[in-house]
Biotite code that builds the C-alpha atoms (Angstrom):
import biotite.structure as struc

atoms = struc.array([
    struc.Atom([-26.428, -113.277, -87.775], chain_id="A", res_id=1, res_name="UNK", atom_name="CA", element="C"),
    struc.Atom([-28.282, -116.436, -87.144], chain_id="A", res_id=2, res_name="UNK", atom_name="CA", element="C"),
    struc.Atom([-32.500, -117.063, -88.427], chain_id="A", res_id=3, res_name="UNK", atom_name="CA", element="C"),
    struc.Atom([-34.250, -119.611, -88.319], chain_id="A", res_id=4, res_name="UNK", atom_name="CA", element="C"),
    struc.Atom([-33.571, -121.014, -91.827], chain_id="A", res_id=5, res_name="UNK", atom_name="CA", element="C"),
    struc.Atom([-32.056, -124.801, -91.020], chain_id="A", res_id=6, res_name="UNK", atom_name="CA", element="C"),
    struc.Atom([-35.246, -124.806, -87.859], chain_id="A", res_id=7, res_name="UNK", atom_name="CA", element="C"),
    struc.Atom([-38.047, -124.185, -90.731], chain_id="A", res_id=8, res_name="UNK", atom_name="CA", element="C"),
    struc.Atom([-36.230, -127.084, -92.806], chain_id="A", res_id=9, res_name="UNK", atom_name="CA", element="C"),
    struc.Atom([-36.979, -129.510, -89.875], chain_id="A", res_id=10, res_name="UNK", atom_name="CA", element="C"),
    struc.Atom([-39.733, -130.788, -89.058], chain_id="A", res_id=11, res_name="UNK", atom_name="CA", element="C"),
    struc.Atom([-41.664, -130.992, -85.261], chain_id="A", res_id=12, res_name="UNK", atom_name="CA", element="C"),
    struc.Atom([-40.102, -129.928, -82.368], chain_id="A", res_id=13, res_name="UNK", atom_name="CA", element="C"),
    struc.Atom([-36.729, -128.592, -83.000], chain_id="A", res_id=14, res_name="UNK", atom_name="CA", element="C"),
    struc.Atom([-33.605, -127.802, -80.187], chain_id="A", res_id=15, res_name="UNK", atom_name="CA", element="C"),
    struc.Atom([-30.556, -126.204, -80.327], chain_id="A", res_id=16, res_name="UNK", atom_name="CA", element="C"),
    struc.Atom([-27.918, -127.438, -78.639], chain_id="A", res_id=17, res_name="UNK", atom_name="CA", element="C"),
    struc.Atom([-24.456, -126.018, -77.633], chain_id="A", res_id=18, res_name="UNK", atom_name="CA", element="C"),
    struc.Atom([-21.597, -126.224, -74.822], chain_id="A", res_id=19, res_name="UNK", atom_name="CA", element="C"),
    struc.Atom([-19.251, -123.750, -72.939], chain_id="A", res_id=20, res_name="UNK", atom_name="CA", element="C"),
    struc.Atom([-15.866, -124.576, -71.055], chain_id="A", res_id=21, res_name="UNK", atom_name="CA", element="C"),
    struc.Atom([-13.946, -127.069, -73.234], chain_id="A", res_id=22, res_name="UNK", atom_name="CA", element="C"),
    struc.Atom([-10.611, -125.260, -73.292], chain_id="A", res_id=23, res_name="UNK", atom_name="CA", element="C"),
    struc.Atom([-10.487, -124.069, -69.469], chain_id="A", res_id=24, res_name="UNK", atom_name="CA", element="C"),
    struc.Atom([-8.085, -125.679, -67.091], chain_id="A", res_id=25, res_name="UNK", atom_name="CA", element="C"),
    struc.Atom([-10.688, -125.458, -64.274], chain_id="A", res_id=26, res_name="UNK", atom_name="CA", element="C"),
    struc.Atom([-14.575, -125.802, -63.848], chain_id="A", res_id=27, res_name="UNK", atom_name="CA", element="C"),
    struc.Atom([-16.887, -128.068, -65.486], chain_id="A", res_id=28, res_name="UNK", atom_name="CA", element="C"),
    struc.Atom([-18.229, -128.128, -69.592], chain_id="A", res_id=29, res_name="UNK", atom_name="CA", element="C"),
    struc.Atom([-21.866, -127.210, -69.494], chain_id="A", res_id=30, res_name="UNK", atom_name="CA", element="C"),
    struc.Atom([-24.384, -127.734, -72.280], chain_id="A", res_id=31, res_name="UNK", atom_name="CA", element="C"),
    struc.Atom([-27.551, -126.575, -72.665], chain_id="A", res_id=32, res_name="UNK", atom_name="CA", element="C"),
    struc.Atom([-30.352, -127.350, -75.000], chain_id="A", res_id=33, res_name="UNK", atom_name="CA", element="C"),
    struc.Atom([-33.395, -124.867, -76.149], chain_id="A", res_id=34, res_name="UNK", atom_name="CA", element="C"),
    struc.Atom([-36.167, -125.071, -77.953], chain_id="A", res_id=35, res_name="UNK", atom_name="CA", element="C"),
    struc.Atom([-37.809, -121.813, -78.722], chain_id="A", res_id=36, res_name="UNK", atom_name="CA", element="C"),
    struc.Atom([-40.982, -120.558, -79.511], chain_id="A", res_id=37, res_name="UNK", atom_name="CA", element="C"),
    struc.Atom([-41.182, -118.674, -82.915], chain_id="A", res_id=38, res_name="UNK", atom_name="CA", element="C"),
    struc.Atom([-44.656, -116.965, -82.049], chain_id="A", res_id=39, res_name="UNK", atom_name="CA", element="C"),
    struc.Atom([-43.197, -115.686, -78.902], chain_id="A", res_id=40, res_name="UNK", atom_name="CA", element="C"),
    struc.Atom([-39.625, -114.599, -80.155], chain_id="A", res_id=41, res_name="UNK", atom_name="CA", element="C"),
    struc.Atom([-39.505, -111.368, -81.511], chain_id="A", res_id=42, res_name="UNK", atom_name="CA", element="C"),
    struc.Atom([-38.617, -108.209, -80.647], chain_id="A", res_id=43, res_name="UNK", atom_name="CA", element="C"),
    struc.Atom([-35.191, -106.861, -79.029], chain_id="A", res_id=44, res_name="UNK", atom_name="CA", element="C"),
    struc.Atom([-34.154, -110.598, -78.012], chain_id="A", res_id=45, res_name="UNK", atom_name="CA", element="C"),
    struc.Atom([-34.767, -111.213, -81.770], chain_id="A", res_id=46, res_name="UNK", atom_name="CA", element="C"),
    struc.Atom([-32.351, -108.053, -82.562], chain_id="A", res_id=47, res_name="UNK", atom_name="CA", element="C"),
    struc.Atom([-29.561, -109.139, -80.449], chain_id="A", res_id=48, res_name="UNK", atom_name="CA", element="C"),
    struc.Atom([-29.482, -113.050, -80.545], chain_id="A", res_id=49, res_name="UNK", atom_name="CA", element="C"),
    struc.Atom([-26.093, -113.888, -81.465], chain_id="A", res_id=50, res_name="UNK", atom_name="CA", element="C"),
    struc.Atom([-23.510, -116.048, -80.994], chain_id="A", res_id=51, res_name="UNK", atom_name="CA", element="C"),
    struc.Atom([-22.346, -116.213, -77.544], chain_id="A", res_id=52, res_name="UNK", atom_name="CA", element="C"),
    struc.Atom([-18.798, -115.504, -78.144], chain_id="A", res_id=53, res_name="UNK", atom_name="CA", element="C"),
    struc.Atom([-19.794, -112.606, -80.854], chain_id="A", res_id=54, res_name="UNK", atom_name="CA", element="C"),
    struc.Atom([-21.582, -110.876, -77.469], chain_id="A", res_id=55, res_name="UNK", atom_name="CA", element="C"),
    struc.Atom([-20.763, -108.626, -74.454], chain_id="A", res_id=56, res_name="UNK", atom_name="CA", element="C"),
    struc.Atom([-21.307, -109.419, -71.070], chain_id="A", res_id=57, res_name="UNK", atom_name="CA", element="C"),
    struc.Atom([-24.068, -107.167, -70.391], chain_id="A", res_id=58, res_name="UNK", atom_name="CA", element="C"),
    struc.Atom([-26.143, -108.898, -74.382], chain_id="A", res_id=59, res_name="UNK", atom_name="CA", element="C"),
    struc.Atom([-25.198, -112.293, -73.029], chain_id="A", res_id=60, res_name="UNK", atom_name="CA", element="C"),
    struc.Atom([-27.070, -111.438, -69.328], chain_id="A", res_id=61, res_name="UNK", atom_name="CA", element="C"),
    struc.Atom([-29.698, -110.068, -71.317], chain_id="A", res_id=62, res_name="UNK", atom_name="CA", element="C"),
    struc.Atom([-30.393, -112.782, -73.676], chain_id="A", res_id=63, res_name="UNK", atom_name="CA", element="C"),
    struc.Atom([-29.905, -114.904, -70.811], chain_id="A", res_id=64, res_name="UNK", atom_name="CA", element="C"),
    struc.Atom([-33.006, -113.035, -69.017], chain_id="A", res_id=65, res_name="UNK", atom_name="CA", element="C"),
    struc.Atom([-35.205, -112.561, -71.926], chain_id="A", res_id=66, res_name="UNK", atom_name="CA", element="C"),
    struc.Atom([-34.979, -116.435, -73.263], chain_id="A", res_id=67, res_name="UNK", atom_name="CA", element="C"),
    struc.Atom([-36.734, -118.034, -71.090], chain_id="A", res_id=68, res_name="UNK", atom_name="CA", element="C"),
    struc.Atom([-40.215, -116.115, -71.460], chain_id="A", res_id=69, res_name="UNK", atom_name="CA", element="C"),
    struc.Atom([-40.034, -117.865, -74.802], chain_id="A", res_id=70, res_name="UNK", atom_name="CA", element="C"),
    struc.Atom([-38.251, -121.207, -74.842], chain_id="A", res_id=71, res_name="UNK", atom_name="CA", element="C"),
    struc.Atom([-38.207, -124.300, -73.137], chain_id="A", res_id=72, res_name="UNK", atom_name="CA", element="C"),
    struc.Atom([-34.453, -124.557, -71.888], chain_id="A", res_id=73, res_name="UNK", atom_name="CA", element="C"),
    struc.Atom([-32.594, -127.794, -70.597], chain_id="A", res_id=74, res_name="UNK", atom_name="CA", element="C"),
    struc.Atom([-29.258, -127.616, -68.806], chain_id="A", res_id=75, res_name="UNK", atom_name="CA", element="C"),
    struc.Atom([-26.137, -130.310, -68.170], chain_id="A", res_id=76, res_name="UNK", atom_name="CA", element="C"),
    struc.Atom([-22.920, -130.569, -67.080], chain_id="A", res_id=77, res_name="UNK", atom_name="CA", element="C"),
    struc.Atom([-19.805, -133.036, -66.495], chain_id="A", res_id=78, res_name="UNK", atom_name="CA", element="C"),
    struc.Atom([-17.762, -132.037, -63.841], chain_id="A", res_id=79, res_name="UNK", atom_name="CA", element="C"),
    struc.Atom([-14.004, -131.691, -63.342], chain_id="A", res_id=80, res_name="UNK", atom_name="CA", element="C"),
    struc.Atom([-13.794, -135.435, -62.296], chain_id="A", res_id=81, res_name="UNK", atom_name="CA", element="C"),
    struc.Atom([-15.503, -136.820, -65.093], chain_id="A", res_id=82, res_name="UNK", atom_name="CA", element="C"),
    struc.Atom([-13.594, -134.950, -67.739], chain_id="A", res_id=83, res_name="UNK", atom_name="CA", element="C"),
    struc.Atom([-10.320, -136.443, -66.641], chain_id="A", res_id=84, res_name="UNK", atom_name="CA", element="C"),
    struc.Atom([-11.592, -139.802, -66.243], chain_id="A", res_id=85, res_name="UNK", atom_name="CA", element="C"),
    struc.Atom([-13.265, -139.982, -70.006], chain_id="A", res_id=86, res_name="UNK", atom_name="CA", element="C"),
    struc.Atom([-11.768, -136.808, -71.504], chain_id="A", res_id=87, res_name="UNK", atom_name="CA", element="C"),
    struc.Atom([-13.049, -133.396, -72.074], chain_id="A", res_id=88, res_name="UNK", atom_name="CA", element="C"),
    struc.Atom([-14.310, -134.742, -75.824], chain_id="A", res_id=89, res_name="UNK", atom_name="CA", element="C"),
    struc.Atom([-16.769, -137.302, -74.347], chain_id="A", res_id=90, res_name="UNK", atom_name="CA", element="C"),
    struc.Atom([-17.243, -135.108, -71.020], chain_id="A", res_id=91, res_name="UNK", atom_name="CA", element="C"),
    struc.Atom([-18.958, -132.383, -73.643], chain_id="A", res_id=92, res_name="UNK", atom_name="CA", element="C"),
    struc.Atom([-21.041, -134.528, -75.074], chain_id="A", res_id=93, res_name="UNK", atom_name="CA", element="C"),
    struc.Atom([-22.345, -136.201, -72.098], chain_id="A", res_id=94, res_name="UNK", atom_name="CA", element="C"),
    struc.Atom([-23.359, -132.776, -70.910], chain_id="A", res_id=95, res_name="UNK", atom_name="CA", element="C"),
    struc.Atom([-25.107, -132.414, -73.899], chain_id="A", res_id=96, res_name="UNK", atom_name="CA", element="C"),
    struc.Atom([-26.934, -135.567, -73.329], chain_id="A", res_id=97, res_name="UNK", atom_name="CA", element="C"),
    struc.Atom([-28.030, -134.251, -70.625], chain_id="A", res_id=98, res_name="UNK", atom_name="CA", element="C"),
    struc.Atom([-29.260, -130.790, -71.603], chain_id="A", res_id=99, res_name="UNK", atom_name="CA", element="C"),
    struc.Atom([-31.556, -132.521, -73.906], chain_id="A", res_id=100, res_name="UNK", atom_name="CA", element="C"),
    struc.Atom([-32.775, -134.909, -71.585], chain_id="A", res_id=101, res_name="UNK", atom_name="CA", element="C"),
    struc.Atom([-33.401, -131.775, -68.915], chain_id="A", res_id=102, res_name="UNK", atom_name="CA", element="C"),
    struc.Atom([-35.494, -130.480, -71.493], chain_id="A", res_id=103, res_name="UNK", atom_name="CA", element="C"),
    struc.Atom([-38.793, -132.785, -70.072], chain_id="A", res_id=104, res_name="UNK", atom_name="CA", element="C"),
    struc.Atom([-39.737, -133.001, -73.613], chain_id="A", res_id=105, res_name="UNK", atom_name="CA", element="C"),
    struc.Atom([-38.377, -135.000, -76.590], chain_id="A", res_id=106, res_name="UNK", atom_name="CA", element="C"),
    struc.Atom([-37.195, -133.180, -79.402], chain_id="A", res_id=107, res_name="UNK", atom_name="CA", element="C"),
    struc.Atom([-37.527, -134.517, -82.966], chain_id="A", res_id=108, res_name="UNK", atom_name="CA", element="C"),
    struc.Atom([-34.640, -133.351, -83.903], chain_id="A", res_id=109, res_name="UNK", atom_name="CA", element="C"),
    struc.Atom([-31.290, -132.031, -81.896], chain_id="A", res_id=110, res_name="UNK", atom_name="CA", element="C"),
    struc.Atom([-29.113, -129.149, -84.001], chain_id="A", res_id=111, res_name="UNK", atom_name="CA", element="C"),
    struc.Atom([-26.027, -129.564, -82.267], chain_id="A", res_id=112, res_name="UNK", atom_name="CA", element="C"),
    struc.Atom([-23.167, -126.882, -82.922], chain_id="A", res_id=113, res_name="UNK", atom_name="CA", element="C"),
    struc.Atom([-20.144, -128.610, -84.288], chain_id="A", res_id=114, res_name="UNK", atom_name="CA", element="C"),
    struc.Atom([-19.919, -131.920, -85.661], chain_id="A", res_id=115, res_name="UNK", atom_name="CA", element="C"),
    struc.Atom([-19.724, -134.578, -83.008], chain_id="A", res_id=116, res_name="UNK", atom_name="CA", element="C"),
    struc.Atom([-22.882, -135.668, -82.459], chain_id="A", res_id=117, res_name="UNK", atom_name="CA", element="C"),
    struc.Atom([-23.989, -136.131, -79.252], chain_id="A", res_id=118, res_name="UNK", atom_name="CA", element="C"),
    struc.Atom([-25.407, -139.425, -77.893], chain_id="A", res_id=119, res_name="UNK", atom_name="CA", element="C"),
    struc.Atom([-28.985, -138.753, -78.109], chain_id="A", res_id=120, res_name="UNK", atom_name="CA", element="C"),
    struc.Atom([-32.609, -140.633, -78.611], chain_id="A", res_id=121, res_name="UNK", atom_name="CA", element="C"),
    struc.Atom([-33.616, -138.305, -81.498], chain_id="A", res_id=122, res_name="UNK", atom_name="CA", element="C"),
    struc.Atom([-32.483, -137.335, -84.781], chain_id="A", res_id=123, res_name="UNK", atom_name="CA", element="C"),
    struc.Atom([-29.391, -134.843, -84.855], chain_id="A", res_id=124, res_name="UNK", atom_name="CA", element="C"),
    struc.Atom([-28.130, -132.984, -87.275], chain_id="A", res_id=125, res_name="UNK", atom_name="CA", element="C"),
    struc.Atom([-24.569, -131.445, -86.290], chain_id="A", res_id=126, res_name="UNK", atom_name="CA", element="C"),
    struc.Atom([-24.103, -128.089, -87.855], chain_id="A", res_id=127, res_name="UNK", atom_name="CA", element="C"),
    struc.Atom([-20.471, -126.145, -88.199], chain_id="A", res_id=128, res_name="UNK", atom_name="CA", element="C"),
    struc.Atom([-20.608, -122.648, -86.651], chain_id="A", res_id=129, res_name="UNK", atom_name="CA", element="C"),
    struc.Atom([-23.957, -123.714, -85.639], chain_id="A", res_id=130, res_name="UNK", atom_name="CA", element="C"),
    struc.Atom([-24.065, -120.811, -82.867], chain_id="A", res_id=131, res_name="UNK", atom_name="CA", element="C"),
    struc.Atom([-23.423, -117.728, -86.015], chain_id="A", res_id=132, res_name="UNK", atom_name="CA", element="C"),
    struc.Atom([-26.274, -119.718, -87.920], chain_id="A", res_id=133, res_name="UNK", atom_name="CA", element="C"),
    struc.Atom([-29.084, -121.212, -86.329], chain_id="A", res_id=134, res_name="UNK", atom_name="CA", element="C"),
    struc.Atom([-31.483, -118.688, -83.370], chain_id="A", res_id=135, res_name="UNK", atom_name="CA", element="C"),
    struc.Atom([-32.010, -122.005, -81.242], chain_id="A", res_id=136, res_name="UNK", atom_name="CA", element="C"),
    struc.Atom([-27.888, -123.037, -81.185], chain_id="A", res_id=137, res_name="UNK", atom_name="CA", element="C"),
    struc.Atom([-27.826, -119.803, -80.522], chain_id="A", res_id=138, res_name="UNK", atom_name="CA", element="C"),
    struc.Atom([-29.863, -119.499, -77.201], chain_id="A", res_id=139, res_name="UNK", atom_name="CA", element="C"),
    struc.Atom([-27.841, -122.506, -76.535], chain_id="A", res_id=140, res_name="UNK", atom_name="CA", element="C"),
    struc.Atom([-24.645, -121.271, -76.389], chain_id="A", res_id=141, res_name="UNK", atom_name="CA", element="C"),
    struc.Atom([-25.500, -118.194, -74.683], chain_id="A", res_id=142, res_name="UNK", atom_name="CA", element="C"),
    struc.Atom([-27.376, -119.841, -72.110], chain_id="A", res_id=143, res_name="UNK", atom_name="CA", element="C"),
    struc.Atom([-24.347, -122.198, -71.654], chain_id="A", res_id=144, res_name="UNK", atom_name="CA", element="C"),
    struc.Atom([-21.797, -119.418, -71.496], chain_id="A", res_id=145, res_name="UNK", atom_name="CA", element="C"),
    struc.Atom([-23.710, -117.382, -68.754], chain_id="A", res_id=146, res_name="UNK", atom_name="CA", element="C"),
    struc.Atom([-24.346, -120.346, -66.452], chain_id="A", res_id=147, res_name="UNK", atom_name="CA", element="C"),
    struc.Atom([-20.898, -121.994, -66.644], chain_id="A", res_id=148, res_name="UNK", atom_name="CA", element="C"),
    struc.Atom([-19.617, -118.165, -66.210], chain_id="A", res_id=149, res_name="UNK", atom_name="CA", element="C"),
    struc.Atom([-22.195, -117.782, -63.087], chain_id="A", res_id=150, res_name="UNK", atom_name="CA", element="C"),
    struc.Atom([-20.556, -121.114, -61.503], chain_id="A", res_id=151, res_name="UNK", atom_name="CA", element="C"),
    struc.Atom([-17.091, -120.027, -61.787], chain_id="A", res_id=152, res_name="UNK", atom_name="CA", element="C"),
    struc.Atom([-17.436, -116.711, -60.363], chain_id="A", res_id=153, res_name="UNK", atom_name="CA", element="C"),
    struc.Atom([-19.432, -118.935, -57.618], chain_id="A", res_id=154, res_name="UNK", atom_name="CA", element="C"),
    struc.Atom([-15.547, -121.037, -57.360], chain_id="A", res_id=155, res_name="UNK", atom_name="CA", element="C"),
    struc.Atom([-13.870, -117.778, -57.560], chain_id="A", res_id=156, res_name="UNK", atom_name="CA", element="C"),
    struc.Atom([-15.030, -117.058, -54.085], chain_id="A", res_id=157, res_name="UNK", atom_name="CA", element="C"),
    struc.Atom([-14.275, -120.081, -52.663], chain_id="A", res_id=158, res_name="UNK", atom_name="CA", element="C"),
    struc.Atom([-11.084, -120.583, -54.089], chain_id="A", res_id=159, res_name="UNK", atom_name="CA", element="C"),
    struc.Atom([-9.799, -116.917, -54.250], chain_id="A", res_id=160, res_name="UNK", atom_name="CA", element="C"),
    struc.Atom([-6.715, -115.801, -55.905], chain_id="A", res_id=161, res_name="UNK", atom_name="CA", element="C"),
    struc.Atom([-7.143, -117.996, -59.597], chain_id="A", res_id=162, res_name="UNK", atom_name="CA", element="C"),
    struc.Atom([-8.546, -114.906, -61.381], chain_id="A", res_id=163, res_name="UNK", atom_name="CA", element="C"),
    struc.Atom([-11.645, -117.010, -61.819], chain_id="A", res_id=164, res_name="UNK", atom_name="CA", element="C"),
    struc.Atom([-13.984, -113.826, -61.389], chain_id="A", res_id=165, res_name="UNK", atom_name="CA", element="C"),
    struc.Atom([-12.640, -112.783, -64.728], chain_id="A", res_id=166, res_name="UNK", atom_name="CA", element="C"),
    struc.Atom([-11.092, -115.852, -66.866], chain_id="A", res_id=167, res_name="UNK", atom_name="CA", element="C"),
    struc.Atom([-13.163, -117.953, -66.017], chain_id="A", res_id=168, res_name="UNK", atom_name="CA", element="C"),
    struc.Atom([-10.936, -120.903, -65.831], chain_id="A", res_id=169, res_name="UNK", atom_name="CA", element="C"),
    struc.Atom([-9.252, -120.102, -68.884], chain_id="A", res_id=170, res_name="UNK", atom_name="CA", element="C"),
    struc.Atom([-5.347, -120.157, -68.976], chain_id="A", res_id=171, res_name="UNK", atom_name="CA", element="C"),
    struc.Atom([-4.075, -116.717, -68.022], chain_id="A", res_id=172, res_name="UNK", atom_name="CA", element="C"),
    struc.Atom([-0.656, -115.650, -67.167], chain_id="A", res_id=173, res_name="UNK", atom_name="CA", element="C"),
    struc.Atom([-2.220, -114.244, -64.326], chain_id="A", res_id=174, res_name="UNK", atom_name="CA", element="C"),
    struc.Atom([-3.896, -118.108, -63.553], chain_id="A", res_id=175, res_name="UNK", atom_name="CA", element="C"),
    struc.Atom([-0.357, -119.568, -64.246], chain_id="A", res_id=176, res_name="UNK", atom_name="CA", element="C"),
    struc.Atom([1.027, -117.811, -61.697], chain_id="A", res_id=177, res_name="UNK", atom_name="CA", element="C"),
    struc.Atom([-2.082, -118.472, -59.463], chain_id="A", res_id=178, res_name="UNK", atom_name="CA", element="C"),
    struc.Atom([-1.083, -122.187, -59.600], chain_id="A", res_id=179, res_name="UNK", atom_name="CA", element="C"),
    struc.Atom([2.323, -121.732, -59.064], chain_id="A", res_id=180, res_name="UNK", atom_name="CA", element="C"),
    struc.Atom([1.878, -119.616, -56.029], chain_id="A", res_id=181, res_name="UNK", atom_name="CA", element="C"),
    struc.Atom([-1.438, -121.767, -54.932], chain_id="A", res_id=182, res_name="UNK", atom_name="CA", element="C"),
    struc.Atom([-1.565, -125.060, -56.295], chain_id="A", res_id=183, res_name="UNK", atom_name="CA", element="C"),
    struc.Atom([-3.777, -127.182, -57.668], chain_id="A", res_id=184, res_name="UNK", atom_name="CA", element="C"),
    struc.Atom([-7.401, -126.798, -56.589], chain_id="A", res_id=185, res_name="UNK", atom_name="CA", element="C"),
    struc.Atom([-10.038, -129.860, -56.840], chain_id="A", res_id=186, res_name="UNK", atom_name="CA", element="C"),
    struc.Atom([-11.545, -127.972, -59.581], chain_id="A", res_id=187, res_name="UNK", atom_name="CA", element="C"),
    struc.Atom([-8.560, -127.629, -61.893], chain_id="A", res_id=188, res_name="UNK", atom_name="CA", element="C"),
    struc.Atom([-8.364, -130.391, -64.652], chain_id="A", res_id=189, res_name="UNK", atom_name="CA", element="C"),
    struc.Atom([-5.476, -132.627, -64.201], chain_id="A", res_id=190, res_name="UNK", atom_name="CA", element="C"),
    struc.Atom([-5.184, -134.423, -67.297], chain_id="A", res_id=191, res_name="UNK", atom_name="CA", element="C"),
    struc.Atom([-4.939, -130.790, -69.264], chain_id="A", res_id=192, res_name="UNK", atom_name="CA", element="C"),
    struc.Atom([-1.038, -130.677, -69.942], chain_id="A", res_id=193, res_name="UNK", atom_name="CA", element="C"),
    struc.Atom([-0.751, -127.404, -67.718], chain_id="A", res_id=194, res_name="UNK", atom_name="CA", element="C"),
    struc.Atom([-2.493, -128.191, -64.661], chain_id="A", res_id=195, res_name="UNK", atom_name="CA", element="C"),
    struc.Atom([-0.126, -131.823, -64.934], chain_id="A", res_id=196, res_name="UNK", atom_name="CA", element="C"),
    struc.Atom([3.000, -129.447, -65.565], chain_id="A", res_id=197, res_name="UNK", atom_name="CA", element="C"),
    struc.Atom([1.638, -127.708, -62.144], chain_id="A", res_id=198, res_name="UNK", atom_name="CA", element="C"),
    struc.Atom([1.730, -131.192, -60.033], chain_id="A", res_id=199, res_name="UNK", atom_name="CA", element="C"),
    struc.Atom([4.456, -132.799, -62.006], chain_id="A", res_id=200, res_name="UNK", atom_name="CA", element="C"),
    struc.Atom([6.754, -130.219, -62.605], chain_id="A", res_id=201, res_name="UNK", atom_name="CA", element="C"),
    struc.Atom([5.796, -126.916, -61.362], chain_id="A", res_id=202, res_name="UNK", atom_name="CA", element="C"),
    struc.Atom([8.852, -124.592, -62.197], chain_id="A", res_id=203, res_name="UNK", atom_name="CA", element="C"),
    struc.Atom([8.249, -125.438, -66.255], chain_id="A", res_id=204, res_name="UNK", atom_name="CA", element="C"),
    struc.Atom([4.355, -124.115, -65.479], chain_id="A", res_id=205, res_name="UNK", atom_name="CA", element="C"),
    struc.Atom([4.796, -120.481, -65.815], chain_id="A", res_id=206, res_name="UNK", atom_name="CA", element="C"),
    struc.Atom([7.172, -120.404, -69.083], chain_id="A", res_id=207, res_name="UNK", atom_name="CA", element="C"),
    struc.Atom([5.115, -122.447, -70.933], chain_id="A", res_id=208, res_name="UNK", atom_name="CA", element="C"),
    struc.Atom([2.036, -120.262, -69.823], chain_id="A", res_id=209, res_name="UNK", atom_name="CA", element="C"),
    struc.Atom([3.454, -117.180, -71.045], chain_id="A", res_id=210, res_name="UNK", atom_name="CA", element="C"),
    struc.Atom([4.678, -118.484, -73.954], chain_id="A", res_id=211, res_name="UNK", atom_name="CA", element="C"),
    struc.Atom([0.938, -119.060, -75.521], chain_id="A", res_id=212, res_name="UNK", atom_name="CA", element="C"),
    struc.Atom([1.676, -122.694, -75.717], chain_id="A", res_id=213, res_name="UNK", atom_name="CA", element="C"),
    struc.Atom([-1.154, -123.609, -74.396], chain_id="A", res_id=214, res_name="UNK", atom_name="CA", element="C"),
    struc.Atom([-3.927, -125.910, -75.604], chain_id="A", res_id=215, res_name="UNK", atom_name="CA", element="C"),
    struc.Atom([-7.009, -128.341, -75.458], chain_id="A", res_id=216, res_name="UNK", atom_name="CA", element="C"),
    struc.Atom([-5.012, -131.838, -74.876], chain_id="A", res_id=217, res_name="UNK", atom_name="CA", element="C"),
    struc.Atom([-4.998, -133.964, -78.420], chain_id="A", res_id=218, res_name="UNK", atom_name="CA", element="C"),
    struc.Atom([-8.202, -136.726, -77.931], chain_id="A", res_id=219, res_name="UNK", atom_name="CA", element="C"),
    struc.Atom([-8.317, -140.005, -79.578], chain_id="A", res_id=220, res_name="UNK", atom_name="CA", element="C"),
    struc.Atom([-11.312, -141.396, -80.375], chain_id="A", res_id=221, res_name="UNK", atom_name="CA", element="C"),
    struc.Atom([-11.620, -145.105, -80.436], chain_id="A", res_id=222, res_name="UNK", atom_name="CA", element="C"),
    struc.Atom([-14.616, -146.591, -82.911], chain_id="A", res_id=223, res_name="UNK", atom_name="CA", element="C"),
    struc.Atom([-17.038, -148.659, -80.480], chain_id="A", res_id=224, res_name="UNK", atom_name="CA", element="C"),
    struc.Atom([-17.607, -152.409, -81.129], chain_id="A", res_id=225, res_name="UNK", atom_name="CA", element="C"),
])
């Protein structure tokens, strides 16, 4: 469970920061950044806080609810476009960027869940499984999670059919067949290797789906002169 040991380390104002939606094949990566207030967070929020992904729908909605009555939250997001242009890598962390920047404060200092650090004007100190250790990556994440989930099942009744009500963009069998039978949508990411398969080569699509070949597409970071 996470506390609020690596926040009382720090010193001023302190903000977790975490994304949601860098393995999907469709929707954007959305960050968000939160900086809570101790006096104010207690009780069942305190209880339940948790890493996102370690939570059910219905603890996710309700952290989601509760947070805001005691944190200042920020919120960002690179879209579909953007992630194929510069990669879903740099895509994340410009959403990040701008979760912090949302925030209408400055932080001090930026706990960011992983260890790429973000391109921020204040200190940051990544952290590793940031979201299982740390209440304010925490909120992050779960904040994150519910509003990229809330935007998909938005897409999911536009674009009907994907499963998106449910996976969320993630790679399904019943997705692969979506794009086989569908197509491509604007919102599916073309430079992930299935969504490619789908426009290049479309009868290859569903065997590779259902084989669990499926990942996040190998990024190469170049060092910056």
């Amino acid at each position: 469970m996470p506390d609020f040991a690596i926040e009382r380390r720090c010193e001023g104002i302190v903000c977790g920061v975490d994304e949601a939606g860098r393995g999907p094949l469709a929707g954007p990566v959305v960050a968000a950044a939160v900086v809570i207030d101790r006096q104010r967070f207690r009780g069942e929020l305190r209880r339940v806080l948790d890493d996102s992904k370690a939570l059910s729908r219905d603890a996710r909605e309700a952290c989601f609810a509760a947070l805001p009555r005691c944190a200042r939250i920020g919120v960002g997001a690179a879209s579909v476009g953007e992630i194929d242009r510069i990669n879903i890598l740099r895509a994340s962390l410009q959403a990040m960027r701008r979760a912090v920047e949302a925030l209408g404060i400055t932080p001090d200092i930026a706990l960011v869940d992983g260890n790429m650090p973000p391109p921020l004007s204040c200190k940051i100190k990544t952290v590793i499984k940031g979201d299982a250790l740390s209440f304010s990556i925490a909120a992050a994440s779960v904040i994150a999670k519910v509003t990229r989930d809330r935007i998909m099942h938005v897409l999911a009744g536009r674009y009907p059919g994907y499963g998106w009500e449910t996976n969320v963009g993630y790679s399904t069998a019943e997705h692969g067949h979506a794009i086989r039978a569908l197509g491509v949508t604007p919102h599916h990411r073309r430079s992930f290797a299935p969504v490619r398969m789908a426009v290049s080569a479309p009868d290859d699509l569903l065997a590779l789906l259902e084989s669990g070949g499926i990942g996040v597409p190998t990024v190469e970071i170049h060092a910056q002169n």
